[in-house]
PDB file of N, CA, C and O in Angstrom:
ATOM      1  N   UNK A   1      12.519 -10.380 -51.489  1.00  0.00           N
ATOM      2  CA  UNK A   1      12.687  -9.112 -50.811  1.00  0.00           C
ATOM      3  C   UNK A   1      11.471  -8.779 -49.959  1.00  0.00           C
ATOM      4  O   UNK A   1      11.595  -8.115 -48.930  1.00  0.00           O
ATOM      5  N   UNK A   2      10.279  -9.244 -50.387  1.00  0.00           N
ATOM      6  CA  UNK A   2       8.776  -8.965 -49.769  1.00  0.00           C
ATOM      7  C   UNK A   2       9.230 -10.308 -48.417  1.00  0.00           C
ATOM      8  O   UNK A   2       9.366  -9.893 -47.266  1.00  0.00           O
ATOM      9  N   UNK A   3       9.314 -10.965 -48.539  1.00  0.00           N
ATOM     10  CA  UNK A   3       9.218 -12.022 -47.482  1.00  0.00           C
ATOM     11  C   UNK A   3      10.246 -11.481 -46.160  1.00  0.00           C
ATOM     12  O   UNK A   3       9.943 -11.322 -44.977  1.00  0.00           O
ATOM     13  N   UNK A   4      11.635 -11.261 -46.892  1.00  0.00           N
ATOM     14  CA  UNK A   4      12.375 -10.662 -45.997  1.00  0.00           C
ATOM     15  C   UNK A   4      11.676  -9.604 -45.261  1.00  0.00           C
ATOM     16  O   UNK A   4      11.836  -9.590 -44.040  1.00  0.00           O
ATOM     17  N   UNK A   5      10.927  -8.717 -45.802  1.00  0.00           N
ATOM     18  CA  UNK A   5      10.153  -7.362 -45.347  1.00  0.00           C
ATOM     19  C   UNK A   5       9.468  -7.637 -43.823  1.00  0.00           C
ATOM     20  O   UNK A   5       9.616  -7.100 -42.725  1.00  0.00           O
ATOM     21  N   UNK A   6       8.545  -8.881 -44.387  1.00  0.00           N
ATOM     22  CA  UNK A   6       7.838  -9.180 -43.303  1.00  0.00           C
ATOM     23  C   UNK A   6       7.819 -10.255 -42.578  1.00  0.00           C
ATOM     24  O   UNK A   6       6.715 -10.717 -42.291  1.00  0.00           O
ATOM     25  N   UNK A   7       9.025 -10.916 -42.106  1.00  0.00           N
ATOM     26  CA  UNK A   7       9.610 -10.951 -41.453  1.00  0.00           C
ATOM     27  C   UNK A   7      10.401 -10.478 -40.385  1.00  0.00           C
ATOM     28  O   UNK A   7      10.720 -11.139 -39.397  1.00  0.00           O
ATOM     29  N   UNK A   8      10.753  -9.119 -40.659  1.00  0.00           N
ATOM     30  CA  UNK A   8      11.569  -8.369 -40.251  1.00  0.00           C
ATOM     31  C   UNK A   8      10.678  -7.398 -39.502  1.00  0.00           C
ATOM     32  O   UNK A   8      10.989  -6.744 -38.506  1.00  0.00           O
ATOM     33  N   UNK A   9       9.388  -7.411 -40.216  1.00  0.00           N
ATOM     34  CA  UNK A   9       8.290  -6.477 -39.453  1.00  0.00           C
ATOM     35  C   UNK A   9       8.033  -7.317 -38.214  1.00  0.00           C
ATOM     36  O   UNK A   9       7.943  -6.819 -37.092  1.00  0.00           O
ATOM     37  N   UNK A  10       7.941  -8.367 -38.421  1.00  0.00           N
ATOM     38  CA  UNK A  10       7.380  -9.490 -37.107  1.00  0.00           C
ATOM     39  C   UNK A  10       8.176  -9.317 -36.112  1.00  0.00           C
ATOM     40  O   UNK A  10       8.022  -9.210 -34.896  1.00  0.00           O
ATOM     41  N   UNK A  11       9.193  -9.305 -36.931  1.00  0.00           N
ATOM     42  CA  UNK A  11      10.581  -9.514 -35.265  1.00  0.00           C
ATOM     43  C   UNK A  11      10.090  -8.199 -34.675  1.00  0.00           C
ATOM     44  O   UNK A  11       9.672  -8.099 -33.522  1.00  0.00           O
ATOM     45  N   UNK A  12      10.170  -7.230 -35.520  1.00  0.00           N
ATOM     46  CA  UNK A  12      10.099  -5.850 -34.552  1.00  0.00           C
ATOM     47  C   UNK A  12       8.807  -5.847 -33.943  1.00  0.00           C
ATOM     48  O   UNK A  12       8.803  -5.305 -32.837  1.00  0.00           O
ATOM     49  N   UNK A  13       7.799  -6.254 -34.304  1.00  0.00           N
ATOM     50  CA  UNK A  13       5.944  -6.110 -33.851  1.00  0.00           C
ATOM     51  C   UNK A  13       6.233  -6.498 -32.506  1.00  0.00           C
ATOM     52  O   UNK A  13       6.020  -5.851 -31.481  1.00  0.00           O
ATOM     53  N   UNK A  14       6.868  -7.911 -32.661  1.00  0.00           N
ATOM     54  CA  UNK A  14       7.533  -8.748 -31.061  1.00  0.00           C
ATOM     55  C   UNK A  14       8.035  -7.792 -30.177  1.00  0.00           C
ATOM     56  O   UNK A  14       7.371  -7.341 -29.243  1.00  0.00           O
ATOM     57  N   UNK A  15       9.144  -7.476 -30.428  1.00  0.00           N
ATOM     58  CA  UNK A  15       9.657  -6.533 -29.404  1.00  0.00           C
ATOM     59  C   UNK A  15       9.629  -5.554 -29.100  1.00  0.00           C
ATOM     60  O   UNK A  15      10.433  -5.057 -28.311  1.00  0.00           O
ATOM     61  N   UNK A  16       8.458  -4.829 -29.764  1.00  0.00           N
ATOM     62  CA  UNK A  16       7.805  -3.103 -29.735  1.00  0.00           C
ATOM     63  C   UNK A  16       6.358  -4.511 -28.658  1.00  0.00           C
ATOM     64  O   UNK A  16       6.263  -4.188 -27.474  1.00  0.00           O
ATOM     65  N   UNK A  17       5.889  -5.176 -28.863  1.00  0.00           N
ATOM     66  CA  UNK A  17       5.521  -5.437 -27.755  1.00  0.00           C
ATOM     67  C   UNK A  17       5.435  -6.025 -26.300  1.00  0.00           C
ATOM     68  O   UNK A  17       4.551  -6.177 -25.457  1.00  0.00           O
ATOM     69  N   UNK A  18       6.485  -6.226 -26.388  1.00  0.00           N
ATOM     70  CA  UNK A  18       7.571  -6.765 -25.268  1.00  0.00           C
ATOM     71  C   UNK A  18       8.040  -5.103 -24.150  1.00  0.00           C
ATOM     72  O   UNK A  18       7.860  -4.816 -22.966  1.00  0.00           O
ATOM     73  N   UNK A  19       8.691  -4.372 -25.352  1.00  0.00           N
ATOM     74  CA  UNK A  19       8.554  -3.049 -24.864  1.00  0.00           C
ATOM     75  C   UNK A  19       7.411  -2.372 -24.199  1.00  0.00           C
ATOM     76  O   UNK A  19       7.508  -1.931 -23.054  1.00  0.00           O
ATOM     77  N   UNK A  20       6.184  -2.278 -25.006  1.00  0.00           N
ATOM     78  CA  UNK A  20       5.088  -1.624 -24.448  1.00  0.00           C
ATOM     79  C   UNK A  20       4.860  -2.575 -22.892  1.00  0.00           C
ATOM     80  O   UNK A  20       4.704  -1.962 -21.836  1.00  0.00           O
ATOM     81  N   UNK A  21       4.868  -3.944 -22.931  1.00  0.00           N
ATOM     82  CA  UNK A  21       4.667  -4.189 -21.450  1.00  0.00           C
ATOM     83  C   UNK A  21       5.010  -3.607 -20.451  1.00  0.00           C
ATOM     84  O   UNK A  21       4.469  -3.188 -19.428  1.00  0.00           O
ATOM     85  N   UNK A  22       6.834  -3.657 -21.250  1.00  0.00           N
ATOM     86  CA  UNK A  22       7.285  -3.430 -19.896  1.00  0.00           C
ATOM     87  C   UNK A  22       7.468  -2.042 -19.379  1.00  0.00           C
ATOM     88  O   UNK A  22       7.996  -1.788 -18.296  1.00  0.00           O
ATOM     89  N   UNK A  23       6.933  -1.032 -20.338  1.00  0.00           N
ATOM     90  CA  UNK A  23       6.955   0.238 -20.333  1.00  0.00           C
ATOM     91  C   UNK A  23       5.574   0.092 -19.179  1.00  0.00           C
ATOM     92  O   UNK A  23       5.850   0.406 -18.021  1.00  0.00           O
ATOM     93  N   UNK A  24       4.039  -0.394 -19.476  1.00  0.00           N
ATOM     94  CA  UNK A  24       3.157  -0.361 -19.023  1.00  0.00           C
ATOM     95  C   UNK A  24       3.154  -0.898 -17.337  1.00  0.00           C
ATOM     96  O   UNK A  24       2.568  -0.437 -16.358  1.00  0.00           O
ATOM     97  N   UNK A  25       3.967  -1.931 -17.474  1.00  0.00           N
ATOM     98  CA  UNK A  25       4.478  -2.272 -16.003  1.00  0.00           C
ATOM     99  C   UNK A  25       4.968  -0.991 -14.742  1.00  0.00           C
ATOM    100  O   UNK A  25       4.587  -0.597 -13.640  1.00  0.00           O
ATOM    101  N   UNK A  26       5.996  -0.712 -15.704  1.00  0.00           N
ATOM    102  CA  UNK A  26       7.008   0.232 -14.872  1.00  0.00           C
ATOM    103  C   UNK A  26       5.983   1.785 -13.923  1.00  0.00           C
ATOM    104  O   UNK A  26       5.907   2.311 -12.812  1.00  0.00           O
ATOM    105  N   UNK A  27       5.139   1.957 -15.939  1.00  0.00           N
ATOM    106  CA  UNK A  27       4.135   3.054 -14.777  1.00  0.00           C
ATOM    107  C   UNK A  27       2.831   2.900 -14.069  1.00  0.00           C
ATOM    108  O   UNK A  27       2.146   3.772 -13.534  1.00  0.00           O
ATOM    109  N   UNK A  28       2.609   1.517 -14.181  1.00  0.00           N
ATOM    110  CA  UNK A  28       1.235   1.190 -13.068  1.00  0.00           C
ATOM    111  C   UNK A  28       1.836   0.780 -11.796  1.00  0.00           C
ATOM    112  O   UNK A  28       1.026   0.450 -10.930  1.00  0.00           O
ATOM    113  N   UNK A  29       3.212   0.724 -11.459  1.00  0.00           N
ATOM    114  CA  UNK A  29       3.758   0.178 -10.232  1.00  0.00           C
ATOM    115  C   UNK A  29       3.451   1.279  -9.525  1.00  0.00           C
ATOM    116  O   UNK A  29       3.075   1.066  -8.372  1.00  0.00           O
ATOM    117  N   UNK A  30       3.504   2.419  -9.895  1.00  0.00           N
ATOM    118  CA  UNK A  30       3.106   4.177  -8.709  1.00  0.00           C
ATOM    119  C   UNK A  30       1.670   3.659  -8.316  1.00  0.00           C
ATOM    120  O   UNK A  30       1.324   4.015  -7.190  1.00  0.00           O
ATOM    121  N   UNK A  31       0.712   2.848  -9.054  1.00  0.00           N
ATOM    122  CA  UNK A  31      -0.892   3.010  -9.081  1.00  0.00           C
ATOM    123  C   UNK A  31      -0.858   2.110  -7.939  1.00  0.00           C
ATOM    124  O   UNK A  31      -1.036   2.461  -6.772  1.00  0.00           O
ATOM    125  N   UNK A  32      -0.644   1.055  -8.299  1.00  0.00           N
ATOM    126  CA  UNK A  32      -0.410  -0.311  -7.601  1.00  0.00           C
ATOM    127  C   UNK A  32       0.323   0.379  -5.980  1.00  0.00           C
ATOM    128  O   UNK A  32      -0.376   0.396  -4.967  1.00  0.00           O
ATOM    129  N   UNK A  33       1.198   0.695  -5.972  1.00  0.00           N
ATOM    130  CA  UNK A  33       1.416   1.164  -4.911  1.00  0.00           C
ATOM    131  C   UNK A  33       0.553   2.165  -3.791  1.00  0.00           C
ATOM    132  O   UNK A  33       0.232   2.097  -2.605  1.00  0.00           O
ATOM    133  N   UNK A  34       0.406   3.019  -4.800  1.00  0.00           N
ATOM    134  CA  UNK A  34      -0.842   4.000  -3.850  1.00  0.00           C
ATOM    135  C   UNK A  34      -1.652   3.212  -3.304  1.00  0.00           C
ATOM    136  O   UNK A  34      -1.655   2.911  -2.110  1.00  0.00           O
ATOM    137  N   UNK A  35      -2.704   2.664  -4.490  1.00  0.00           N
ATOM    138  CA  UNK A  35      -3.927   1.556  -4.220  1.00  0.00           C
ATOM    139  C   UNK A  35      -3.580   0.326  -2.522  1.00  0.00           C
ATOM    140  O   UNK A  35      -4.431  -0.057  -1.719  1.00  0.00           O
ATOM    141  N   UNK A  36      -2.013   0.017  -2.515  1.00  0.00           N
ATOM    142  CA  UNK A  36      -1.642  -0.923  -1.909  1.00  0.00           C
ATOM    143  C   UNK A  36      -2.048   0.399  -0.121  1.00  0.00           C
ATOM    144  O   UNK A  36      -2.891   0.424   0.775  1.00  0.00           O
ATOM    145  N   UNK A  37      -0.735   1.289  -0.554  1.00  0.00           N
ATOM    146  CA  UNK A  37      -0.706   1.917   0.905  1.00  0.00           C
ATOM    147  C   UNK A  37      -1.551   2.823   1.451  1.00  0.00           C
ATOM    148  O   UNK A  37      -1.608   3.089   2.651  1.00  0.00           O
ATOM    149  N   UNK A  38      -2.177   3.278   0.633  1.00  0.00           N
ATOM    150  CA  UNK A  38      -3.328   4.174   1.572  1.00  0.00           C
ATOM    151  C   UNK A  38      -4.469   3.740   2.357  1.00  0.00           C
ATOM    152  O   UNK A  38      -4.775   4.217   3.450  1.00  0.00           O
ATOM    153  N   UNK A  39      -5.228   2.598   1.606  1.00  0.00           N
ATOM    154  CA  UNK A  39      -5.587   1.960   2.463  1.00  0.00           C
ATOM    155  C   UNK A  39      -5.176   1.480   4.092  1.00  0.00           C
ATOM    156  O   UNK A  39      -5.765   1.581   5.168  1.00  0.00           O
ATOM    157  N   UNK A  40      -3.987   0.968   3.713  1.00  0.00           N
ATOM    158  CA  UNK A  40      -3.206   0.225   5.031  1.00  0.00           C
ATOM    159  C   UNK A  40      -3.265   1.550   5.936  1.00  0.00           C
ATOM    160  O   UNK A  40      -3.707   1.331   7.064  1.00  0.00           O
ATOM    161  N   UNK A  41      -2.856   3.072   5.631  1.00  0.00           N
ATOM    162  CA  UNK A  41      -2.497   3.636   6.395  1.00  0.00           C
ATOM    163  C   UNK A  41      -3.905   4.494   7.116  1.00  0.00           C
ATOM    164  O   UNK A  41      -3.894   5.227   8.106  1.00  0.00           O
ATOM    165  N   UNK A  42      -4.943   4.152   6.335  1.00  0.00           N
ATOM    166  CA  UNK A  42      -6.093   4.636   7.014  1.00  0.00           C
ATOM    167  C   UNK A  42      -6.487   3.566   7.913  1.00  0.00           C
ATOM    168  O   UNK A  42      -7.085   4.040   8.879  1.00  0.00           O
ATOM    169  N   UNK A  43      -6.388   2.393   7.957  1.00  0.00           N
ATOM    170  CA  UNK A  43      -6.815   1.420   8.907  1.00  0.00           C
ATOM    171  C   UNK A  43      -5.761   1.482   9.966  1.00  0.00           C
ATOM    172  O   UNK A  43      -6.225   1.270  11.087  1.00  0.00           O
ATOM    173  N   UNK A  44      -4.282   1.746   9.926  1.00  0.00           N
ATOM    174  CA  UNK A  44      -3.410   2.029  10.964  1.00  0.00           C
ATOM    175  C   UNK A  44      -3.809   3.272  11.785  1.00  0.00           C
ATOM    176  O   UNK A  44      -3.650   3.444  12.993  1.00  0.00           O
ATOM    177  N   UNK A  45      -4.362   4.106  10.878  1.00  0.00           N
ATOM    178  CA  UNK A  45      -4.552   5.761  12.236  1.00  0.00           C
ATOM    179  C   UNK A  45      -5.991   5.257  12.854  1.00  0.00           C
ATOM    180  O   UNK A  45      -6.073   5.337  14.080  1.00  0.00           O
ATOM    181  N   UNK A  46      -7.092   4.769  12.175  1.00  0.00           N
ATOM    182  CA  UNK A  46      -8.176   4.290  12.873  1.00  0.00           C
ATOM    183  C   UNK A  46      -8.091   3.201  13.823  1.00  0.00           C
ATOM    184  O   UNK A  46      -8.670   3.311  14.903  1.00  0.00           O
ATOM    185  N   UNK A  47      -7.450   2.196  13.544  1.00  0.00           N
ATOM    186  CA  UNK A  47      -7.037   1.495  14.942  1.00  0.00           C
ATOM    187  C   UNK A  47      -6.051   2.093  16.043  1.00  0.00           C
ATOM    188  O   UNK A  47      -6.122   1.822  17.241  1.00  0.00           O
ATOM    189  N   UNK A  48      -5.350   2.739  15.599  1.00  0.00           N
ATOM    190  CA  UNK A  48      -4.317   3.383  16.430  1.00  0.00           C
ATOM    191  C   UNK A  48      -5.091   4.566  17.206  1.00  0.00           C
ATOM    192  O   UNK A  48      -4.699   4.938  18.312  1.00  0.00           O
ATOM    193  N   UNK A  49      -6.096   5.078  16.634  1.00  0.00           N
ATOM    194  CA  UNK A  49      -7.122   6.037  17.951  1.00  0.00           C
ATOM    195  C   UNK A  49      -8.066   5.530  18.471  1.00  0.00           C
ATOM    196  O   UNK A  49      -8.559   6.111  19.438  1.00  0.00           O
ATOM    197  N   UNK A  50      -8.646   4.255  18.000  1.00  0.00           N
ATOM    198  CA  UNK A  50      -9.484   3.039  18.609  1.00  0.00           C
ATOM    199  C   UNK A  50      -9.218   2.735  20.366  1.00  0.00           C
ATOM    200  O   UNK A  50      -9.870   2.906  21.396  1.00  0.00           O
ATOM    201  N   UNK A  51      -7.605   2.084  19.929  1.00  0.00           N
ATOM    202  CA  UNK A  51      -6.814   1.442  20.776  1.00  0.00           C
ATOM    203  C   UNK A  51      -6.552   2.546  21.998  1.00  0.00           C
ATOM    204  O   UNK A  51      -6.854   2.194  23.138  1.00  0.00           O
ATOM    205  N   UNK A  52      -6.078   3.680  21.813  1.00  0.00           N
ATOM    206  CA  UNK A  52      -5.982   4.961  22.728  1.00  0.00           C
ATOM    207  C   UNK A  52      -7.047   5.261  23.370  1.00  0.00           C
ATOM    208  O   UNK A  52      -6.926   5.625  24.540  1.00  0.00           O
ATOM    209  N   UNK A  53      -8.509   5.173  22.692  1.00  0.00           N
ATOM    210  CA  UNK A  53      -9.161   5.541  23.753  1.00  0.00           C
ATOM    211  C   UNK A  53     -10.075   4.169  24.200  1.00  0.00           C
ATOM    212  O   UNK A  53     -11.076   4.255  24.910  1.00  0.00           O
ATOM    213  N   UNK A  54      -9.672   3.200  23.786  1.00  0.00           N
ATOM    214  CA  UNK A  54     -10.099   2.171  24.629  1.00  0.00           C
ATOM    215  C   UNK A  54      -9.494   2.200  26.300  1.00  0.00           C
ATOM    216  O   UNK A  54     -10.039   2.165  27.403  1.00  0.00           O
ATOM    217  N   UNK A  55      -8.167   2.280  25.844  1.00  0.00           N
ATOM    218  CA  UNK A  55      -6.714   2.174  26.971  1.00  0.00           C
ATOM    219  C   UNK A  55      -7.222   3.672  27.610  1.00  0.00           C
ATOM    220  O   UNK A  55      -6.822   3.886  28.755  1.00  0.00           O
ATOM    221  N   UNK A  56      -7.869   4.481  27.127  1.00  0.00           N
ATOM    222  CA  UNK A  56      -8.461   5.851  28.392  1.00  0.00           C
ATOM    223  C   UNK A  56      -9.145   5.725  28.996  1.00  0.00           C
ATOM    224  O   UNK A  56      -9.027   6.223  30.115  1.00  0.00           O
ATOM    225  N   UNK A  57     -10.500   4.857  28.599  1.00  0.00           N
ATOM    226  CA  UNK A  57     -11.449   4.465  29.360  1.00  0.00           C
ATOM    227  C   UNK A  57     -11.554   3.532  30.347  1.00  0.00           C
ATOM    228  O   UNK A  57     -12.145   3.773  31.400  1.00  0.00           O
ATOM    229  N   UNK A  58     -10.928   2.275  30.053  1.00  0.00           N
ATOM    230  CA  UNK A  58     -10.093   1.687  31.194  1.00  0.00           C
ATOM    231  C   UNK A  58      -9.516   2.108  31.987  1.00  0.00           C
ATOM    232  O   UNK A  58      -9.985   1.706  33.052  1.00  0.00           O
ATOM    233  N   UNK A  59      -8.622   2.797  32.147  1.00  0.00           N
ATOM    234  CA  UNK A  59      -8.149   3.771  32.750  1.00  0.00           C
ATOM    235  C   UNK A  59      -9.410   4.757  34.022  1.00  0.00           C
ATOM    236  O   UNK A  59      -9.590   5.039  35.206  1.00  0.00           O
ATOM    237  N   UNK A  60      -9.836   4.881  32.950  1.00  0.00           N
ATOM    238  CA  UNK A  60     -11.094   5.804  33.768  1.00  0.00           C
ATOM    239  C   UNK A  60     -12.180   4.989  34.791  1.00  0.00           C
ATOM    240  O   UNK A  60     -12.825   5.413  35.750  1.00  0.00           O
ATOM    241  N   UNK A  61     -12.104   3.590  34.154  1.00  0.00           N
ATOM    242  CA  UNK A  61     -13.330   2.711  34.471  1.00  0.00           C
ATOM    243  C   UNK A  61     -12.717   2.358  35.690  1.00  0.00           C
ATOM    244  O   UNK A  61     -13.244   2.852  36.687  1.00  0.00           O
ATOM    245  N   UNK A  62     -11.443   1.407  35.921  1.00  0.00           N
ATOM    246  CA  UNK A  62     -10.804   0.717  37.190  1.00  0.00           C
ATOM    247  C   UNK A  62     -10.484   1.526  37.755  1.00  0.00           C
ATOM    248  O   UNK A  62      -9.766   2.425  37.318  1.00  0.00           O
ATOM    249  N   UNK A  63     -11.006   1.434  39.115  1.00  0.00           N
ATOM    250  CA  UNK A  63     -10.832   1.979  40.596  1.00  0.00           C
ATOM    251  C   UNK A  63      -9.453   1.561  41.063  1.00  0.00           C
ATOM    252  O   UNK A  63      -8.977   0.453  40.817  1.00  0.00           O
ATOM    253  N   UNK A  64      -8.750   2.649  41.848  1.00  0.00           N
ATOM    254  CA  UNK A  64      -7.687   2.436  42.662  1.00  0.00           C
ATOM    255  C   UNK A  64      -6.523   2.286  41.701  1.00  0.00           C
ATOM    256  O   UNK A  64      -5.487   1.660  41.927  1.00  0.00           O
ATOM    257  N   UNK A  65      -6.894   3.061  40.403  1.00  0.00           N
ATOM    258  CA  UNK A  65      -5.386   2.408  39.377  1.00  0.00           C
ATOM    259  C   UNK A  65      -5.106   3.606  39.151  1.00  0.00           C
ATOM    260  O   UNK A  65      -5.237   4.096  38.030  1.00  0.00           O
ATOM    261  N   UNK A  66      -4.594   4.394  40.377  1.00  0.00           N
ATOM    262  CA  UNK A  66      -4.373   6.045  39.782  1.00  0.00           C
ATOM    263  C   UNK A  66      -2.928   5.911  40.190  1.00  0.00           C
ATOM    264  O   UNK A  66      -2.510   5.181  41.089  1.00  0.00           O
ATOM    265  N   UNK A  67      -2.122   6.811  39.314  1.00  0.00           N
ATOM    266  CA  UNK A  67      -0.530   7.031  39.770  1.00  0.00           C
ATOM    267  C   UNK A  67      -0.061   7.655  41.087  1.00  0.00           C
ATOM    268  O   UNK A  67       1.037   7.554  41.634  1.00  0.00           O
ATOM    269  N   UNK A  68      -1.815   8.724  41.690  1.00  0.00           N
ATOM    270  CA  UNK A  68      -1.755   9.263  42.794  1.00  0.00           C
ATOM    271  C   UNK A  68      -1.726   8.517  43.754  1.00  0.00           C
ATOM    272  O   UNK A  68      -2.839   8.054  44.004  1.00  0.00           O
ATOM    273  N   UNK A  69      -0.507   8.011  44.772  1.00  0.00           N
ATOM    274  CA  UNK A  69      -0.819   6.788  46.204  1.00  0.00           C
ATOM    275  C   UNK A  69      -0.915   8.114  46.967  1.00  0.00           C
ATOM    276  O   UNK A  69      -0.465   9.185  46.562  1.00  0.00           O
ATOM    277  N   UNK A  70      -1.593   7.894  48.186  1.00  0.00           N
ATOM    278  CA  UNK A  70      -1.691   8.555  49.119  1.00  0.00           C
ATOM    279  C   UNK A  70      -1.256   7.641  50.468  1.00  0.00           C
ATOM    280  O   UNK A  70      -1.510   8.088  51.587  1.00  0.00           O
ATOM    281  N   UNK A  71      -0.811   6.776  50.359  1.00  0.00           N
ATOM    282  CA  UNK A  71      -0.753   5.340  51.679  1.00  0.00           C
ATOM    283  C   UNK A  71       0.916   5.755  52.253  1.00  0.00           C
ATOM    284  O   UNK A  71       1.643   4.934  52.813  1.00  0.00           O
ATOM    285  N   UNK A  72       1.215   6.875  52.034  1.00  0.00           N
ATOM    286  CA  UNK A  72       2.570   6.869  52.858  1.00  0.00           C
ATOM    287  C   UNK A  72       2.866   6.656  53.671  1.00  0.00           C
ATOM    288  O   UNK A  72       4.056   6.799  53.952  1.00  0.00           O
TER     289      UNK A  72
END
């Protein structure tokens, strides 16, 4: 009856930790995610106003590249 006992404890130890993984999985995927996208999205708005005022200054720098023609 003792052997049966613990046995029976084992099986369950197993799958109470099988459980806790996958319990532990499920709520570090929100962490994992944040960690993943915020980054990305601070390097997207900093290149993305990089790029804008590179493309202004060019703009500003080359001669004769105005939308205004006057050669009618």
């Amino acid at each position: 009856m003792i052997a049966y006992y613990f046995i029976y404890t084992k099986k369950l130890m197993k799958k109470l930790h099988i459980i806790a993984i996958l319990v532990s999985i499920f709520f570090l995927q929100a962490c994992v995610h944040k960690l993943v996208t915020v980054p990305v999205k601070v390097a997207y708005k900093t290149t993305k106003g990089v790029v804008k005022g590179t493309v202004a200054v060019g703009k500003a720098i080359i001669p004769g590249d105005s939308d205004d023609k006057k050669e009618d």
